[in-house]
matplotlib code that plots the C-alpha trace (Angstrom):
import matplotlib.pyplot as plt

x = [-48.2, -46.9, -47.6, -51.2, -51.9, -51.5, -53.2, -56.0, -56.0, -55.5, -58.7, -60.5, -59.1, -60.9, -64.1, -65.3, -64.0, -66.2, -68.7, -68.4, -67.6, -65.5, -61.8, -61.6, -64.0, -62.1, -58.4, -60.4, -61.5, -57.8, -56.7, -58.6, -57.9, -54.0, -55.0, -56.6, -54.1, -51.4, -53.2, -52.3, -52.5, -55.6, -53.6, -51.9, -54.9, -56.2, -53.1, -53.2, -56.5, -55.9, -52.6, -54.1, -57.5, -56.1, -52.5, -51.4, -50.1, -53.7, -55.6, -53.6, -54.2, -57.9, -58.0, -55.9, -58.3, -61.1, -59.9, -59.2, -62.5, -63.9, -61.8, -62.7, -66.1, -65.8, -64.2, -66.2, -69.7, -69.3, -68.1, -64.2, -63.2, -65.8, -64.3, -60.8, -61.7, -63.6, -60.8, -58.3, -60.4, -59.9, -56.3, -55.0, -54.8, -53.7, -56.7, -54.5, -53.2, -56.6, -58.3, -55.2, -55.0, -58.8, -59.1, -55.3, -56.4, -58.9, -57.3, -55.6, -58.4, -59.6, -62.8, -65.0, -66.1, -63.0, -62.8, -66.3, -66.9, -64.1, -65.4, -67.6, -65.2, -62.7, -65.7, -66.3, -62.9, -61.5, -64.9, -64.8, -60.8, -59.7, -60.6, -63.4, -60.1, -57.5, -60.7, -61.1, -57.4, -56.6, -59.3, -58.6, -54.7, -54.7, -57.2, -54.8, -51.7, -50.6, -50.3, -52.5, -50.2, -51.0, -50.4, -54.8, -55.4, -55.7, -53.9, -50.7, -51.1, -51.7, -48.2, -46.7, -47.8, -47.2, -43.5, -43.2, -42.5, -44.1, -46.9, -44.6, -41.9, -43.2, -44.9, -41.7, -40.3, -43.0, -43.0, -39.9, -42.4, -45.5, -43.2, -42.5, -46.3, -47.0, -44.4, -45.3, -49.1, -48.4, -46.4, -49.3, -51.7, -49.5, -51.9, -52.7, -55.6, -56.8, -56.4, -59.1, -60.7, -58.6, -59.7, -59.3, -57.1, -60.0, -61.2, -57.6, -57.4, -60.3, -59.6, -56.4, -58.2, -60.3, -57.8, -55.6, -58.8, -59.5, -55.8, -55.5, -56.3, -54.7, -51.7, -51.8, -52.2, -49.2, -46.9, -48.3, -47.3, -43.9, -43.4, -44.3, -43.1, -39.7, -41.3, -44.2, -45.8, -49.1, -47.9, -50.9, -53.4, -52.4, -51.9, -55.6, -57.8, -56.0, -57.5, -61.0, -61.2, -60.1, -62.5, -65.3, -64.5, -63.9, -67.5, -69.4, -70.3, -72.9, -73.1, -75.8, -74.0, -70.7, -72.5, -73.3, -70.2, -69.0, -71.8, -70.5, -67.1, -66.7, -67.1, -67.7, -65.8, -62.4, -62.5, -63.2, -60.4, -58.3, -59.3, -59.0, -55.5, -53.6, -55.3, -54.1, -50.3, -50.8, -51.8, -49.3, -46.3, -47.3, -48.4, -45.2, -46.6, -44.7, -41.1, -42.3, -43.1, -39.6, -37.8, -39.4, -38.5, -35.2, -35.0, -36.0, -33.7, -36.1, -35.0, -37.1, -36.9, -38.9, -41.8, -41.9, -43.3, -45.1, -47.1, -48.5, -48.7, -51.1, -53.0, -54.6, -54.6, -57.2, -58.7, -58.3, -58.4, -55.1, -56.1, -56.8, -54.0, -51.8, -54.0, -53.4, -49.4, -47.3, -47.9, -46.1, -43.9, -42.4, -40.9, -39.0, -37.5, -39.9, -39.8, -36.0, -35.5, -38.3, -37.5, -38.4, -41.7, -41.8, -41.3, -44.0, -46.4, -46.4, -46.2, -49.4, -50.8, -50.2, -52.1, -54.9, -54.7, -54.2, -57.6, -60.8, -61.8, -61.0, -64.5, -63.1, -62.2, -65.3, -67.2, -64.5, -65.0, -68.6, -68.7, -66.8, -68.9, -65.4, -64.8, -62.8, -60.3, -59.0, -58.8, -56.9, -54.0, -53.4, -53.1, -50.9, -48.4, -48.1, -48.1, -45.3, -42.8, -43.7, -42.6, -39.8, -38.4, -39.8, -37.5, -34.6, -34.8, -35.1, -31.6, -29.8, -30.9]
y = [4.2, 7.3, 6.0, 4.5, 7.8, 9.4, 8.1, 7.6, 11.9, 12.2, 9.8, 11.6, 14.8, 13.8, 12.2, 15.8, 17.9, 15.7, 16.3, 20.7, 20.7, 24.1, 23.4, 24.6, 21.7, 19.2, 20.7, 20.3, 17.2, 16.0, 17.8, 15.6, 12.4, 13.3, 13.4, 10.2, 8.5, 9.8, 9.6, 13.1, 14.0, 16.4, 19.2, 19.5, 19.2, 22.0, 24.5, 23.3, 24.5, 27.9, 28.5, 27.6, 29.8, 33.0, 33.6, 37.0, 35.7, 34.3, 36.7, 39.1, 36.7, 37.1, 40.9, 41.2, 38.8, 40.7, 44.3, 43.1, 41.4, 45.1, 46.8, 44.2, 44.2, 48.4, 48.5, 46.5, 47.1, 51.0, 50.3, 51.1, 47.6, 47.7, 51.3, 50.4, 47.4, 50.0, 52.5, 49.4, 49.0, 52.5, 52.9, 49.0, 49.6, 46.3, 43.4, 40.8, 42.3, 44.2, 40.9, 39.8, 42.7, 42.3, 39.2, 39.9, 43.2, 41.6, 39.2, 42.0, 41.3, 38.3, 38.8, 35.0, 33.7, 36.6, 34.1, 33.9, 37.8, 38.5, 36.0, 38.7, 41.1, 38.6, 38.0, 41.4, 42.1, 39.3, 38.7, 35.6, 36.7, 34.1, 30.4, 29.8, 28.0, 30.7, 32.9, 30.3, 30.3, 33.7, 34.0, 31.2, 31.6, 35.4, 35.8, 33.6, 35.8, 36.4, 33.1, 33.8, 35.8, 39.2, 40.5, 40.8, 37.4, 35.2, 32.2, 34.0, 36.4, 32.5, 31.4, 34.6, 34.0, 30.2, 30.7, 34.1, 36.6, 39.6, 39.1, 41.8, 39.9, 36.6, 38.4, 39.9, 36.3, 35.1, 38.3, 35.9, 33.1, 36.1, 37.0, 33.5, 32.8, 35.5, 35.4, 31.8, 33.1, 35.2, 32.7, 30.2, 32.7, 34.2, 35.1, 38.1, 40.3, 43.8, 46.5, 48.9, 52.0, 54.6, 56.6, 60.6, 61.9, 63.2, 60.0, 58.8, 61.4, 60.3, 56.4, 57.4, 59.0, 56.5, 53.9, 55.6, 56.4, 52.6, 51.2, 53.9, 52.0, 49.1, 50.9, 53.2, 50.2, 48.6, 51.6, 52.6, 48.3, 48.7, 52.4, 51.3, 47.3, 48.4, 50.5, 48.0, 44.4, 45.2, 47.1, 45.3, 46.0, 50.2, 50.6, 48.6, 50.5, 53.5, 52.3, 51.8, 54.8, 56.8, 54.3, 55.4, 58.7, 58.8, 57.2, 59.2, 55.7, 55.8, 54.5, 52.0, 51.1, 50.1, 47.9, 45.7, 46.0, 44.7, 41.9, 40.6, 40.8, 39.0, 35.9, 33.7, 30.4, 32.2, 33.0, 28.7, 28.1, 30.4, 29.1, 25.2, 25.9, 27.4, 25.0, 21.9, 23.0, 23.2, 19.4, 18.9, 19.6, 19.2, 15.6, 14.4, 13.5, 15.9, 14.7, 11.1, 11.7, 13.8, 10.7, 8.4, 10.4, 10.7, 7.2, 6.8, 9.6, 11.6, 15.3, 17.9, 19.6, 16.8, 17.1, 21.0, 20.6, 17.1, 17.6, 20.9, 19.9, 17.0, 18.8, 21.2, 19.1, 17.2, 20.8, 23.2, 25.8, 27.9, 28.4, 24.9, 23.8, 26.2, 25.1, 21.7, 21.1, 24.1, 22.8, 19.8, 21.2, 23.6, 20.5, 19.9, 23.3, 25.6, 28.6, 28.2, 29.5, 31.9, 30.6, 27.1, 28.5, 30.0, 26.7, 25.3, 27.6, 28.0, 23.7, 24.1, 26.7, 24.7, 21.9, 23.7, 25.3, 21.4, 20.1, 20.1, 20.7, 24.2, 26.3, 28.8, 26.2, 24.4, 27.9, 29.4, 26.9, 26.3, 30.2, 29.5, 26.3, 24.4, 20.8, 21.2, 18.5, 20.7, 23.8, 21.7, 20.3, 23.6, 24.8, 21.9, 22.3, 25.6, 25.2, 22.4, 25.2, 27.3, 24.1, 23.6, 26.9, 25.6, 22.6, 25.3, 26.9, 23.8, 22.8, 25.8, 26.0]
z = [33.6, 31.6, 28.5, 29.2, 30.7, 27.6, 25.6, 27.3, 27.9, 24.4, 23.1, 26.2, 24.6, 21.1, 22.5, 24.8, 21.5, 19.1, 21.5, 21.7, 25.5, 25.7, 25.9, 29.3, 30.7, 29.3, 31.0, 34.1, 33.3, 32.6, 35.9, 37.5, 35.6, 36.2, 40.0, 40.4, 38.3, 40.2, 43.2, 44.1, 47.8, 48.6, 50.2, 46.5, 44.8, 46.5, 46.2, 41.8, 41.8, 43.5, 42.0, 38.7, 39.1, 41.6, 40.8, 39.4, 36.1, 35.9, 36.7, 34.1, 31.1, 32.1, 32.3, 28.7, 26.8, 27.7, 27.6, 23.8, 22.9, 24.2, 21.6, 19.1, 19.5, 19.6, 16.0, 14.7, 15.3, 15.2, 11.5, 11.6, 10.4, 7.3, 6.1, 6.5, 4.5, 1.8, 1.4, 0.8, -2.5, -3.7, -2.5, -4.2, -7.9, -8.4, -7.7, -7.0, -4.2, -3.3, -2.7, -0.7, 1.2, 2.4, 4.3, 5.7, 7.1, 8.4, 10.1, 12.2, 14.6, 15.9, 14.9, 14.6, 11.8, 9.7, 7.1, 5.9, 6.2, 3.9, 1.1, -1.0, -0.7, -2.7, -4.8, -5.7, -6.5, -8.2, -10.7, -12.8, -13.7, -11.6, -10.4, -7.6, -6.2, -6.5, -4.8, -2.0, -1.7, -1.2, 1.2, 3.5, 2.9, 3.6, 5.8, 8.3, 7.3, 10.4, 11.3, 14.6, 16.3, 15.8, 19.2, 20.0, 19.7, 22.7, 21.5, 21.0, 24.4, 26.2, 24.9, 25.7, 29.5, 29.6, 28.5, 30.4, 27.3, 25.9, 23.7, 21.6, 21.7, 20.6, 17.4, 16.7, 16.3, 14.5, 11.5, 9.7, 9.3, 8.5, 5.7, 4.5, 4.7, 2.4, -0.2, -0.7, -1.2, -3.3, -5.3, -5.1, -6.5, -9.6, -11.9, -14.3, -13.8, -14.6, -12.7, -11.1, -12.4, -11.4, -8.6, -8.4, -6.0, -3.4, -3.4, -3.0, 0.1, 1.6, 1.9, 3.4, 5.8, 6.7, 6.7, 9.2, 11.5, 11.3, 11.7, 14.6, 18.2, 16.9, 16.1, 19.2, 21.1, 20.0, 20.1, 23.9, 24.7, 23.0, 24.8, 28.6, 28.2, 29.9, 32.8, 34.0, 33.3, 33.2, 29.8, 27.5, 29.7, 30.5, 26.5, 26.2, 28.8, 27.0, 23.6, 25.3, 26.2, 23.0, 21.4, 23.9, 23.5, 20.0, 19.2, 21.8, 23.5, 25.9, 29.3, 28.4, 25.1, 26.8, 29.0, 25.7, 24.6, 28.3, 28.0, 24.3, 24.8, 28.2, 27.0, 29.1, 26.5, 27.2, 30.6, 31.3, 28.5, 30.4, 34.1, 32.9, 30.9, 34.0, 36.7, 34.3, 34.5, 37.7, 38.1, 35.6, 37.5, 40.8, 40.1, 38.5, 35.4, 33.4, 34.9, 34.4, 30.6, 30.1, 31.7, 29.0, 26.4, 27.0, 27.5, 24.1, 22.8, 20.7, 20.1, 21.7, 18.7, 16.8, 19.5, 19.1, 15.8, 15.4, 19.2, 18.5, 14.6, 15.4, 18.4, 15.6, 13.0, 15.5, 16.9, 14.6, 16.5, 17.9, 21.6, 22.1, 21.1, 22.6, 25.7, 25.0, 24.2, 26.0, 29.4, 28.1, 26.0, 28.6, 30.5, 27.5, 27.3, 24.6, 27.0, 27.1, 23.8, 22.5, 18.7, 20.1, 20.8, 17.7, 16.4, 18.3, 17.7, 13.8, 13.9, 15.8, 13.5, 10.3, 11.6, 11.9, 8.3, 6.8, 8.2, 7.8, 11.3, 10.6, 9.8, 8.5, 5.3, 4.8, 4.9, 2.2, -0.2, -0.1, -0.6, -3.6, -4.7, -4.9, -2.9, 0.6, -0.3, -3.3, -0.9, 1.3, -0.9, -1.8, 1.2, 2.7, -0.6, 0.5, 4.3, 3.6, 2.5, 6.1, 8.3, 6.2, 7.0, 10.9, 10.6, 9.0, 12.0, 14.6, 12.4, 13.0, 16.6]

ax = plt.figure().add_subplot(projection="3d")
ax.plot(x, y, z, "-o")
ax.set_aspect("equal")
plt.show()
């Protein structure tokens, strides 16, 4: 029963993604699947489903994601991000790491459709001194520096909930991996180019200047998290009202402006991926399902460690996209013991994140290299060469561990 189970979640899984039905749907979908195959008594049903949709840990997830989008959605359309991005230019002497640094400060924020945005600023820097696939690389490879995990985006605040840590915490784990990630960039991208006309030192001044006013609510933010985490739980979502309103302030926002801030950034997708995760755990555990698959794998004597990294790794190579995944495999994978060790997680997470830099799924690939009129395929060994020395520093760890 287990094992026809799932696989027939998982083709179900495939067939509603093929088919753009938000990830949310299709957790509900497999709650209910899970509850007529395990003919799961009504009463328990109906305490999944509440649990799932109304408990506090819910409810919390829900608040953060938006509070962020509102901050998001702040610094970017009043124009922060684009002059942090210009005084990055003037400050970077060296272009090599100027068009690196670009798409990686951009990915500070999860801002959709990041990838694409920060292909004409690679362009403009890099010229015709380098290939059309070093360009797409750098984009694509650094624009993803932070492996997804930067503590604003909501994939990374959903595994901090699901395996009850700090969103701060989990990043902190994750920088050894960050730093791997870009060291082996770099490496991948070693070429000579010129360097930029010098700027004067008022000009210098001034892009400092603007840097630090665009860098500051994300920095505030994650100082006023780090200074309250010890004195409350609610810590992210105190330091990110606090944020809204030095933005709101800051910007002279009006009333009737917020309210389309409030209308772009709740979105709606997140709030159903959020809802449909934390009701399928629910159904998960209550139905047996999970205790029934742990049995069968231990029967089999495969190391937890092994389905840390291949589970999550195949989720995205199939989704491409973090949340999902996360949505998808850590309700599983916390039978198995990835909240009992936050570096298992770890593990888990940057598996997962690797699969969805290796495929083709991923937008944010197919639109870098048809930027830089070069074939997806070629992007895509490159990156996987690369992405093979990041999960074997994973598998290091797993050792160790």
């Amino acid at each position: 029963m287990t094992y026809f189970a799932i696989i027939l979640i998982i083709l179900l899984n495939i067939y509603l993604f093929k088919k753009n039905i938000n990830v949310g749907i299709i957790m509900l979908i497999n709650a209910l699947f899970i509850a007529v195959l395990t003919k799961m008594p009504v009463n328990l049903i109906y305490k999944s489903i509440y649990v799932g949709a109304f408990s506090e840990k819910t409810i919390d997830l829900l608040f953060s994601l938006v509070a962020i989008m509102i901050i998001e959605n702040m610094m970017r359309t009043s124009g922060m991000i684009s002059k942090m991005v210009e005084s990055l230019k003037i400050l970077i002497n060296n272009k090599l790491f100027s068009a690196i640094a670009l798409p990686a400060t951009l990915g500070l924020l999860p801002s959709p459709g990041g990838a694409r945005f920060s292909c004409p600023m690679v362009e403009e820097v890099t010229g015709d001194e380098i290939s059309g696939l070093n360009k797409a690389y750098i984009n694509y490879w650094f624009r993803h520096m932070w492996l997804d995990g930067f503590v604003l985006y909501p994939g990374v605040i959903l595994a901090a909930k699901l395996i009850d840590v700090s969103v701060i915490s989990l990043f902190f784990h994750l920088i050894v991996f960050i730093i791997i990630y870009a060291l082996v960039g770099v490496f991948m991208v070693r070429e000579k180019m010129t360097s930029h006309v010098e700027h004067s030192k008022s000009e210098k001044k001034i892009a400092i200047i603007e840097f630090l006013i665009g860098i500051f609510p994300v920095a505030f933010m994650i100082i006023t998290y780090i200074a309250l985490l010890n004195y409350t739980k609610y810590a992210l979502n105190i330091s990110a009202i606090m944020t809204i309103l030095i933005l709101v302030l800051y910007k002279r926002i009006s009333m009737e402006r917020f309210k389309e801030v409030l209308k772009e950034a709740f979105n709606g997708k997140y709030i159903v991926i959020i809802l449909g995760v934390m009701i399928f755990k629910e159904f998960l555990t209550n139905s047996g399902l999970v205790a029934e698959f742990s049995k069968a794998v231990t029967e089999y004597n495969i190391p937890k460690e092994v389905l840390f990294v291949i589970i999550p790794l195949i989720s995205n190579f199939f989704f491409g996209v973090t949340v999902t995944f996360v949505s998808l495999t850590f309700p599983i994978l916390i039978s198995f013991g990835v909240d009992q060790n936050i570096w298992y997680a770890v593990a888990a997470f940057v598996s997962g994140f690797i699969g969805g830099m290796i495929t083709p799924v991923h937008l944010c690939s197919v639109m870098t290299a048809e930027y830089f009129g070069i074939k997806v395929d070629k992007l895509l060994i490159k990156i996987a060469a690369s992405a093979a020395f990041v999960l074997a520093g994973v598998i290091g760890l797993l050792i160790i561990l």
